[in-house]
matplotlib code that plots the C-alpha trace (Angstrom):
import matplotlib.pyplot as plt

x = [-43.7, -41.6, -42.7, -40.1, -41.0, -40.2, -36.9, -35.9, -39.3, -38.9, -39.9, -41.2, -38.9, -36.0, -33.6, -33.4, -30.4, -28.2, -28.9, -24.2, -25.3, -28.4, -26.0, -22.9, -25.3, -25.2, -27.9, -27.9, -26.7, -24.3, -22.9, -22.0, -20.7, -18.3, -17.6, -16.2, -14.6, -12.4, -11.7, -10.5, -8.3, -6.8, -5.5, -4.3, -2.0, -1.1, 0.0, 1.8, 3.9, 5.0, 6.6, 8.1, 9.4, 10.8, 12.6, 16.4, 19.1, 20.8, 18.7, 17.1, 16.0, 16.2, 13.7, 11.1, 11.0, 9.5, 7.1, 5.7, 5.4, 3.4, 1.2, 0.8, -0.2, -2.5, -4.4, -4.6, -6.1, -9.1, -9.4, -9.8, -12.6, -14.1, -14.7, -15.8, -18.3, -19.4, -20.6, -21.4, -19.5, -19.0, -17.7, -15.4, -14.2, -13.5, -12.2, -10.1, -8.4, -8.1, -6.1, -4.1, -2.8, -2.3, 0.1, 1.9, 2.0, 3.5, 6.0, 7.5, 8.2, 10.9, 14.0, 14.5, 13.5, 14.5, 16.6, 18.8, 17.9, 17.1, 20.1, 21.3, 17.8, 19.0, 22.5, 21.0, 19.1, 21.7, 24.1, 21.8, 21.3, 24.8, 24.2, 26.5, 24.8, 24.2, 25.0, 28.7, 30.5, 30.4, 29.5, 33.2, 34.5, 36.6, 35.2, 31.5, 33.9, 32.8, 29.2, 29.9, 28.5, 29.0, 25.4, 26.3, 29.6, 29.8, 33.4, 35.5, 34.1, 30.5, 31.6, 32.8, 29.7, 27.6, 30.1, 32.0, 35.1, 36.5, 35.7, 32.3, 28.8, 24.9, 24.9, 25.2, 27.5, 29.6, 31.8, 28.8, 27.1, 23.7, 20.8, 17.7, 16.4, 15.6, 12.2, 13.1, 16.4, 13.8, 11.7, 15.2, 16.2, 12.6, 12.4, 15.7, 14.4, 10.8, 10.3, 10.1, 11.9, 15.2, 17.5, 15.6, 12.5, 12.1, 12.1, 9.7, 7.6, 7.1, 7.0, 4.3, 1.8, 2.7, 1.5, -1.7, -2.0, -2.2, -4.5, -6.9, -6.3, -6.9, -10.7, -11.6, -11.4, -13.3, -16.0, -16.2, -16.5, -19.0, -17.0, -16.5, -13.7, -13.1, -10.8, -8.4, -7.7, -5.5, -2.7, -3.3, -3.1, -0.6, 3.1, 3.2, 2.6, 3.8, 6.7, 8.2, 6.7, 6.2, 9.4, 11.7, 10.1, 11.0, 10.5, 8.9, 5.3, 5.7, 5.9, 2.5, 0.9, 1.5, 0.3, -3.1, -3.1, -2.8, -4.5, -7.6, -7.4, -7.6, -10.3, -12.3, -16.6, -18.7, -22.1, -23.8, -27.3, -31.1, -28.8, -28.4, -25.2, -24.2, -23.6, -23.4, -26.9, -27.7, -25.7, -22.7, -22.0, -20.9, -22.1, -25.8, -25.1, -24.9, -21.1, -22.0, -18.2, -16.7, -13.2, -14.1, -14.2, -16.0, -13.0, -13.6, -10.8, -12.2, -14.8, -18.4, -20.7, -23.1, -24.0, -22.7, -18.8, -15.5, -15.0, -13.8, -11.0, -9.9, -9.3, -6.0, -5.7, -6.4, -4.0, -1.8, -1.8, -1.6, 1.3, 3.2, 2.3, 4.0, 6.5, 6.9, 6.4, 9.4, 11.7, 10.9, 12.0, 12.7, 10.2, 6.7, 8.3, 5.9, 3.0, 3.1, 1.9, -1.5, -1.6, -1.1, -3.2, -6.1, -3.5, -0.6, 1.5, -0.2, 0.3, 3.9, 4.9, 4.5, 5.9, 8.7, 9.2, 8.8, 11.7, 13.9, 13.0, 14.1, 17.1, 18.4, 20.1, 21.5, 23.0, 24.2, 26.0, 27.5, 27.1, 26.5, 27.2, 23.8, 23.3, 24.7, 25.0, 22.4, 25.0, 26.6, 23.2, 22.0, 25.2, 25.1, 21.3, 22.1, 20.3, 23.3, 24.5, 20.8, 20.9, 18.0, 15.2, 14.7, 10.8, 12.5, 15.4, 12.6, 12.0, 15.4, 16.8, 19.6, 22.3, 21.5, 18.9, 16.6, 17.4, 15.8, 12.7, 12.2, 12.1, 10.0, 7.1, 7.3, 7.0, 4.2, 2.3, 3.1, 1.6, -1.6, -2.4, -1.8, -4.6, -6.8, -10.6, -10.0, -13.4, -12.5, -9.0, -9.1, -5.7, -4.8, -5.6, -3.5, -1.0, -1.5, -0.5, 2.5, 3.7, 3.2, 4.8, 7.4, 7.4, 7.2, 10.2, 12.5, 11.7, 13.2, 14.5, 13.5, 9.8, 9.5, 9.2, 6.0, 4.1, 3.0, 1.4, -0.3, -1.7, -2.8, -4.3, -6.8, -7.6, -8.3, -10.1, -7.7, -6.5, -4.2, -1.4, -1.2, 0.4, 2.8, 3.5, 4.4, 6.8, 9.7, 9.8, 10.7, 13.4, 14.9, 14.9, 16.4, 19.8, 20.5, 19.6, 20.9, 19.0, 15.5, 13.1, 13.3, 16.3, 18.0, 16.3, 13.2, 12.5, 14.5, 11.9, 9.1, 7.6, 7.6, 6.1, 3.1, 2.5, 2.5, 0.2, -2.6, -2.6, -3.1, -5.7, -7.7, -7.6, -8.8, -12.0, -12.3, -12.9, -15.5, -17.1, -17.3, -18.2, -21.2, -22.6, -22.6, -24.2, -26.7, -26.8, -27.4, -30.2, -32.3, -31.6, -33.2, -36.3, -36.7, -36.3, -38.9, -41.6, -41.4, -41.8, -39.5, -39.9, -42.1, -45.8, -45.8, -42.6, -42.1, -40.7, -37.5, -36.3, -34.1, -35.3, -32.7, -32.8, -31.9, -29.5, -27.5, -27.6, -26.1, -23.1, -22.3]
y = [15.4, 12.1, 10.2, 7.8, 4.3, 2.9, 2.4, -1.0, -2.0, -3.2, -1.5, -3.3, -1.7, -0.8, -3.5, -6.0, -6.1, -8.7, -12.0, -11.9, -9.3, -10.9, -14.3, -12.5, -10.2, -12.5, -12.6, -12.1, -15.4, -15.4, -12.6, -13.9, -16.9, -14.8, -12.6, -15.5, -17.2, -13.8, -14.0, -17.1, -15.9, -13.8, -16.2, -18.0, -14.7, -14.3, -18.1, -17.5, -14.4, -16.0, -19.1, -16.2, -14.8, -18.1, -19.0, -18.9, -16.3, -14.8, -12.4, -13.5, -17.0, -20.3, -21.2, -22.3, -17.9, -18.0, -20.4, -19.2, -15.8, -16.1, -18.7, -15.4, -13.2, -16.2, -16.3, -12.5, -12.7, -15.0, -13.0, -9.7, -11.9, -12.8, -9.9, -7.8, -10.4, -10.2, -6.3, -5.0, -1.6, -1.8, -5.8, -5.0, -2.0, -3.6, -6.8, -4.9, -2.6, -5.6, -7.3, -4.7, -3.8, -7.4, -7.8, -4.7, -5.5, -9.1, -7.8, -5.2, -7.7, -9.2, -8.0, -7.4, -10.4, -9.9, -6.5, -4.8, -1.5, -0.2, 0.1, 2.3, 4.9, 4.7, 5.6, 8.4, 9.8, 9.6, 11.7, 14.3, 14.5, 15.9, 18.4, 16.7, 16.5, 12.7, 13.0, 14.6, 11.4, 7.5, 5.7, 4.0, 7.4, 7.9, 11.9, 10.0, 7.5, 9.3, 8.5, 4.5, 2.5, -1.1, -1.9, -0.9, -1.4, -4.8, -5.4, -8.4, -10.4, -9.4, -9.3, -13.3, -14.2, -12.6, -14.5, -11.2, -10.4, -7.5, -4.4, -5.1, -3.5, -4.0, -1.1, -2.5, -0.9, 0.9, 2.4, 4.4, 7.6, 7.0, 7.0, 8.2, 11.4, 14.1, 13.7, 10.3, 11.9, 14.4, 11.2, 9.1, 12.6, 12.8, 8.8, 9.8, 12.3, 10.9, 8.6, 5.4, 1.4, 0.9, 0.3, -1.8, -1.9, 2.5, 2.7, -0.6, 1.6, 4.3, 2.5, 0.3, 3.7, 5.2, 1.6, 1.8, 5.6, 4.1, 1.5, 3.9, 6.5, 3.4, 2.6, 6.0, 6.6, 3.6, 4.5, 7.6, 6.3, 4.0, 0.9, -1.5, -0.8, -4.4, -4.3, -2.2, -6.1, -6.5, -4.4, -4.2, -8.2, -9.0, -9.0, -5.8, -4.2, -7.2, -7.3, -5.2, -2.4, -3.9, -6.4, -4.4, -0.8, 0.1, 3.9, 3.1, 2.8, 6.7, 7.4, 5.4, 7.1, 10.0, 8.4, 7.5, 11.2, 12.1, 10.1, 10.8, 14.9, 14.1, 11.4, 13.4, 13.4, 16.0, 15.6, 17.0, 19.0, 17.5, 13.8, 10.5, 10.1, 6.6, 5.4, 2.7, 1.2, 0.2, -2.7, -0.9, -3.4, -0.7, 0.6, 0.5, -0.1, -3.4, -5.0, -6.7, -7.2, -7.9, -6.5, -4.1, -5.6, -2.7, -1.2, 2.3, 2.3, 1.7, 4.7, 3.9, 4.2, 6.9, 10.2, 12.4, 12.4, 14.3, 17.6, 18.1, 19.6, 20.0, 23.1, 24.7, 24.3, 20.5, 20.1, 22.1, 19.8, 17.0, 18.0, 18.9, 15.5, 13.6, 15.9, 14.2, 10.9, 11.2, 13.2, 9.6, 7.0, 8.6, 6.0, 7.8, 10.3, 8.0, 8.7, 12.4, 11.1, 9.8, 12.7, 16.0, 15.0, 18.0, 20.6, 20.1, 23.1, 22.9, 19.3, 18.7, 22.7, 21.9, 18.4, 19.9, 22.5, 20.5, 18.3, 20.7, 22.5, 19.7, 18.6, 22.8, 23.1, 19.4, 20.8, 23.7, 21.9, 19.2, 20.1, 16.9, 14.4, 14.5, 11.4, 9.4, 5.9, 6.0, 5.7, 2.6, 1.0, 0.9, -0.9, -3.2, -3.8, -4.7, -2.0, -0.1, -2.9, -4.0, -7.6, -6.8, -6.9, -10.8, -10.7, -9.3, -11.5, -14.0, -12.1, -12.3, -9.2, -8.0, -5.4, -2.2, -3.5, -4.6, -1.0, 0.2, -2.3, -1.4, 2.5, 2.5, -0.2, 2.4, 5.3, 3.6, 3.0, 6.5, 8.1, 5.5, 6.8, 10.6, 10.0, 8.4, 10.0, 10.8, 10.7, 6.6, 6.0, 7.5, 8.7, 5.8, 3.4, 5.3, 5.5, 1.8, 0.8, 2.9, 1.4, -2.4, -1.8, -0.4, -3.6, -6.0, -4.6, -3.4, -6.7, -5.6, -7.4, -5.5, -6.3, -3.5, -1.2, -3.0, -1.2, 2.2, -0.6, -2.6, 0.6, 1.8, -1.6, -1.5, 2.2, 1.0, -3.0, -4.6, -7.9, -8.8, -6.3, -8.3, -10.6, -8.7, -7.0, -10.5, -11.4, -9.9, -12.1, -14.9, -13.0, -11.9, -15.1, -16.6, -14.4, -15.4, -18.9, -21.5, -24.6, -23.1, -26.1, -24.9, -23.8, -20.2, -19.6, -20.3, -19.4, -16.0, -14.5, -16.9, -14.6, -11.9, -14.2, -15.3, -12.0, -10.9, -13.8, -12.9, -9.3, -10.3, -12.8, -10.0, -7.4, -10.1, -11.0, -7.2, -6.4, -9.1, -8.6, -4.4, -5.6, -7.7, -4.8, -2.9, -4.5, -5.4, -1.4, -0.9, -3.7, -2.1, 1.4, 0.3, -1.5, 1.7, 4.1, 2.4, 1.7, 6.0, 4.6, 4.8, 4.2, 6.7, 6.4, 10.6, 9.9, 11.9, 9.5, 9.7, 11.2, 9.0, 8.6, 10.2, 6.5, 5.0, 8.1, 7.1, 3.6, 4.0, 7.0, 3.7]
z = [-12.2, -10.7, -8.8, -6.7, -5.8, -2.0, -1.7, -3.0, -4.2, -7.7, -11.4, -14.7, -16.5, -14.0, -14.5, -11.3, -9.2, -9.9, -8.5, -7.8, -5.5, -3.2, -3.2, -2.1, 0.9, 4.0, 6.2, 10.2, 11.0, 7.9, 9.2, 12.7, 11.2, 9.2, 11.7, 14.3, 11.3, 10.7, 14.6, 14.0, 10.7, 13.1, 15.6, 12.5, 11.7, 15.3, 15.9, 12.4, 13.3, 16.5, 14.6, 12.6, 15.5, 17.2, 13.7, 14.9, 13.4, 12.1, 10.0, 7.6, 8.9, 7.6, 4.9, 6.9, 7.2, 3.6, 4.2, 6.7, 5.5, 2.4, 4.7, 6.8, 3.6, 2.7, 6.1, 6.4, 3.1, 4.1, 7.5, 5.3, 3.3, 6.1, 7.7, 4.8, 4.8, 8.3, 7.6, 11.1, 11.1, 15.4, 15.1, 12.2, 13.8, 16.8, 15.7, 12.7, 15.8, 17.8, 15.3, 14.6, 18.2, 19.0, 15.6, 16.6, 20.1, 19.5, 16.9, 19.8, 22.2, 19.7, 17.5, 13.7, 12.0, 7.8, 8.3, 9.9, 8.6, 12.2, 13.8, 10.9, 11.6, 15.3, 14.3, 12.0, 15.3, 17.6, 15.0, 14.6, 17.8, 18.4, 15.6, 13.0, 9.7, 8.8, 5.6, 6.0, 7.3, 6.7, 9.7, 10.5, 10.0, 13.1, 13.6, 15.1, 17.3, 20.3, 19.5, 19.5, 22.1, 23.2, 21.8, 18.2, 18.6, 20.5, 21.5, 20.5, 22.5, 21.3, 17.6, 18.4, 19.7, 16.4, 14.4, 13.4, 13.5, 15.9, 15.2, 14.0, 13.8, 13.9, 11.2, 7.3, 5.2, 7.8, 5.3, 3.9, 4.0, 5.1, 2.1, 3.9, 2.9, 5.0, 5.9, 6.9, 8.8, 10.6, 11.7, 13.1, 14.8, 16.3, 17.6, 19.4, 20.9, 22.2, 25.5, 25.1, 25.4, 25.1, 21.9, 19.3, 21.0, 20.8, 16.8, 16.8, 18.8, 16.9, 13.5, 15.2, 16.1, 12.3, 11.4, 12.8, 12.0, 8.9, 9.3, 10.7, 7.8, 6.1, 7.6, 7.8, 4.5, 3.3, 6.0, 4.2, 0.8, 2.3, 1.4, 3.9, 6.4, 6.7, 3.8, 5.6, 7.5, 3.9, 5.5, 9.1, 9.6, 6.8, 7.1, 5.5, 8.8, 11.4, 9.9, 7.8, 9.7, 13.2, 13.8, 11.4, 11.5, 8.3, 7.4, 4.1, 7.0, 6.9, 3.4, 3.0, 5.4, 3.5, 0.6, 2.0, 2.9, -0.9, -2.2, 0.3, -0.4, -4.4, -4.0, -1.8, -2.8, -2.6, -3.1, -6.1, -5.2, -5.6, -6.4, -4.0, -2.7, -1.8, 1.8, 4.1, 4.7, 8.2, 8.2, 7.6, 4.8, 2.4, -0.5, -1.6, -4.8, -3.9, -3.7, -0.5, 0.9, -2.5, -4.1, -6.1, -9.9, -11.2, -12.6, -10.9, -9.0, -5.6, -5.3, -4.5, -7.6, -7.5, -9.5, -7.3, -6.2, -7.3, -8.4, -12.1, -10.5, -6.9, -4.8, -4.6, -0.7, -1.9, -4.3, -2.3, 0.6, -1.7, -3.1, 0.0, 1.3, -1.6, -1.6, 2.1, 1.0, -1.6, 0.8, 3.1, 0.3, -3.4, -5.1, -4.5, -7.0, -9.3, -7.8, -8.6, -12.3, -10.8, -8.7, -10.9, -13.8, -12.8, -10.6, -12.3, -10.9, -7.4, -6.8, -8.9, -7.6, -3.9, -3.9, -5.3, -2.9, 0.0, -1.4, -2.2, 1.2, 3.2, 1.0, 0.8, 4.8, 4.5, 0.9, 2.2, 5.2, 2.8, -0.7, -3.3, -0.6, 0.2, -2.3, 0.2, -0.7, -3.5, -6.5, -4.7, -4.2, -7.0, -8.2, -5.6, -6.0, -10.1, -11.6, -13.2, -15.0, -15.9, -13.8, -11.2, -14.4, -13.8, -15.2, -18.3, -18.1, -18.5, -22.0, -23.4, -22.1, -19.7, -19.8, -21.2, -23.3, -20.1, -18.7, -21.9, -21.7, -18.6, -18.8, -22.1, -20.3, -17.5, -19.5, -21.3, -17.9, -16.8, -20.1, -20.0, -16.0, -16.8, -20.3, -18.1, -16.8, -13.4, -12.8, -13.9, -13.0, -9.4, -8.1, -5.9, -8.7, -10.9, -8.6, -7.7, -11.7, -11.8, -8.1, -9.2, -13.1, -11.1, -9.2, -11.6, -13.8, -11.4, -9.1, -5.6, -3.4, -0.5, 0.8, 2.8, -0.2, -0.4, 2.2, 0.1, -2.9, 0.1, 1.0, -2.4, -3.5, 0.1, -1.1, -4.3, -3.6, -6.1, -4.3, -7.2, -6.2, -2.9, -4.6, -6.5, -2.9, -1.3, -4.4, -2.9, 0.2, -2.4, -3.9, -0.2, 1.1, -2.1, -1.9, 1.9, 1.8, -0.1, 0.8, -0.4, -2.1, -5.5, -7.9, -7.9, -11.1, -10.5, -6.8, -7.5, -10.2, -9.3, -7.0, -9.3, -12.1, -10.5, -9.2, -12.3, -13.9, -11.3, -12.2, -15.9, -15.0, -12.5, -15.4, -17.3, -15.5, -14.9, -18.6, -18.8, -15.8, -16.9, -20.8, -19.3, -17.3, -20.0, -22.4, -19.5, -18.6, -22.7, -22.6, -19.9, -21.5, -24.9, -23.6, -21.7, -24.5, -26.6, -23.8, -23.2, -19.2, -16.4, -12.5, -12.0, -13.4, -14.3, -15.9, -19.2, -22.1, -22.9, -19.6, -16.9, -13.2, -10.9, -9.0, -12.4, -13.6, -10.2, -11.4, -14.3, -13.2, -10.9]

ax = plt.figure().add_subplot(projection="3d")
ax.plot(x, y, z, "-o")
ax.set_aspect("equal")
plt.show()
């Protein structure tokens, strides 16, 4: 017979909670305090985009862009602290939703601020929308002239006035087929078609409401690990989601969403019978194992500690679903291809099968219509960007290598990363942390310049409470702004890579502290297991020796 203390109520031989946890729980008026302090982080990000917003063209910005960019991340930062701190579920909710419309809402009222990207997904739409496939012609080509209007094709006397000469347009690289796979051709086609604000203003729109799709995706699945939602303040107040997907509605918003969705399906708990499940407590400020609004430095990859949880495998509706929704995600922007490593390692033919499928389902009409110009401008990119010559690796330019050697480096690291995630327990290495560490390797040797393709690993690293990634996610703003301006503080060889390098310092110095952290609890979890075992006692006082207390079985499967 066991017999189960009050809840809480401590044990001679049950080790105590630690004393990290009671400092880091605020009381009542702790909370309050917190929770006006994150209000106040929030009109810190919202007086911060609007200087972004007043900075003059063209696009990017002067310098002053940069600056006040990463000051952005930085606040956002402390606002997301703030208000996993405050714990209430109904403030947090309200003030994280608040937030979030009022970053949206300010980043509509204005133009692209860092890309131009927009006009071509407008462009794209528009034709579709006269049932010519977008893939079979470059822009200029004169067969789409009848489609041109005086908005995207300014006149001389516009072209003047943006500093261009005549013939000009808003859309980059006119002589180009477009590069924008199909599921992201399906989603320009679909923006053309809906209701809404004119020019600009109508694809900011509906990037803004996929934005905050994904912000709540983002709090609902926290709620339902019982973690606190607050976190989900990491993406929906940073410039992840004001900028790149509010002011410059970048299409890489949609391909995180179906990320989230992913990852959420694999990740999904179940509670095992006659065992406690972990929760919210009444508060609402997450788990009760007692990470009272802290980033997760447990190294579990985000989930809530408990006995109960994931299935050894999923379903094959689940991993079915899964699949087709990476498979989405990759037909949106090619580079959650990675992903699929993290995702297949316990359906590998359901997950890897359908993504496939759903690819090669949305790629097969556009094929058939056009044949192999469906790669679009994808070759010429990636010569532009410096990756066929092996120039773009400038964190292992750092190292000593460039040409073909850094293209080597770079794919056997990668490899490396892609081999440790698909070894790795999936009941430890949970799919969005997997995911996460293939994402930001990815990151950190290819070194993009485009911030926008930060979104999806903003996304992941909320899902999985590592703040580290953050930083590697704000690196490419450095980079950016670095190649269009030329009066930036620092010189081009430092302020090009830098971002990159101290990304990459904090994620080595957060691993770091993780493995300590994780070595001290266990040799604390190993202590309180030994005086246990040789006192033959446990919580309960009809406890037989030598067997575990469920309470204390669920501490230690945490």
């Amino acid at each position: 017979m066991v017999i189960r203390p009050p809840s809480g109520a401590p044990t001679p031989t049950s080790p105590a909670r630690p004393t990290s946890d009671r400092r880091t729980a605020p009381g009542a008026s702790g909370r309050r305090r917190a929770l006006v302090a994150a209000a106040g982080a929030l009109a810190g990000v919202l007086g911060l985009e609007f200087a972004v917003i007043a900075q003059p063209g063209p696009l990017p910005g002067p310098p002053a862009v940069l600056y006040l960019v990463l000051g952005w991340w930085a606040v956002a930062a402390l606002g997301t602290w703030l208000l996993i701190r405050a714990g209430s579920r109904r403030a947090t909710v309200w003030l994280l939703l608040t937030g979030a419309v009022a970053v949206h809402v300010l980043a509509i009222g204005t133009g692209p601020r860092m890309s131009d990207d927009l006009y071509r997904y407008l462009w794209d739409g528009r034709v579709q929308a006269a049932g010519i496939d977008p893939y079979r012609y470059p822009t200029s080509s004169p067969e789409l002239a009848q489609l041109r209007d005086g908005w995207l094709w300014p006149d001389d006397a516009g072209c003047a006035a943006r500093d261009r000469g005549p013939g000009c347009t808003r859309i980059n690289y006119p002589q180009a087929h477009t590069i924008y796979p199909p599921v992201a051709q399906a989603y320009f086609t679909a923006v053309h078609f809906l209701p809404g604000p004119p020019r600009e203003n109508k694809v900011q729109l509906y990037a803004a409401l996929t934005s905050l799709a994904l912000t709540g995706l983002l709090a609902s699945v926290l709620a339902a690990r019982g973690q606190p939602i607050g976190y989900a303040a990491a993406y929906a107040w940073a410039p992840a989601a004001g900028l790149d997907a509010g002011m410059d509605a970048h299409v890489d918003v949609l391909a995180a969403l179906f990320t989230v969705g992913a990852c959420a399906l694999l990740t999904r708990r179940e509670p095992a019978p006659g065992r406690d499940e972990p929760g919210p407590d009444r508060r609402g400020r997450g788990c009760r194992s007692g990470r009272w609004g802290r980033w997760d430095w447990s190294g579990r990859g985000g989930r809530p500690a408990g006995p109960g949880g994931l299935r050894s495998r999923p379903s094959t509706r689940v991993a079915v679903a899964a699949g087709a929704l990476l498979g989405a995600a990759v037909a949106v922007k090619l580079y959650p291809a990675l992903l699929l490593v993290a995702a297949a390692r316990r359906r590998v033919l359901a997950v890897v099968g359908t993504a496939a499928a759903v690819v090669a389902l949305s790629y097969l009409p556009h094929v058939a219509a056009v044949g192999p110009d469906v790669v679009g401008f994808l070759p010429k990119y990636l010569s532009v960007e410096g990756y066929q010559d092996g120039h773009r690796f400038l964190l292992l330019g750092l190292l000593g290598f460039s040409g073909t050697s850094a293209k080597l480096a770079a794919g056997v690291v990668l490899a490396g990363v892609a081999v440790a995630v698909w070894r790795a327990d999936p009941a430890r290495i949970s799919t969005e942390l997997g995911a996460l560490r293939l994402l930001g390797a990815a990151f950190l040797l290819a070194t993009p310049a485009q911030p926008w393709y930060g979104i999806p690993l903003v996304a992941l690293a909320v899902l999985a409470r590592r703040p580290e990634w953050l930083a590697v996610a704000a690196a490419p703003y450095v980079l950016y702004m670095a190649l269009f301006t030329e009066h930036l503080a620092f010189d081009d060889r430092i302020t090009r890579p830098g971002g990159y390098a101290v990304g990459a310092v904090i994620v080595i110095v957060a691993a770091v502290v993780r493995v300590a952290v994780g070595s001290g609890n266990a040799a604390r979890s190993s202590s309180a297991w030994a005086t246990e075992d040789q006192s033959g006692q446990g919580r309960g006082s009809g406890k037989v020796e030598g067997e575990r207390h469920p309470v204390q079985r669920g501490r230690a499967g945490a």
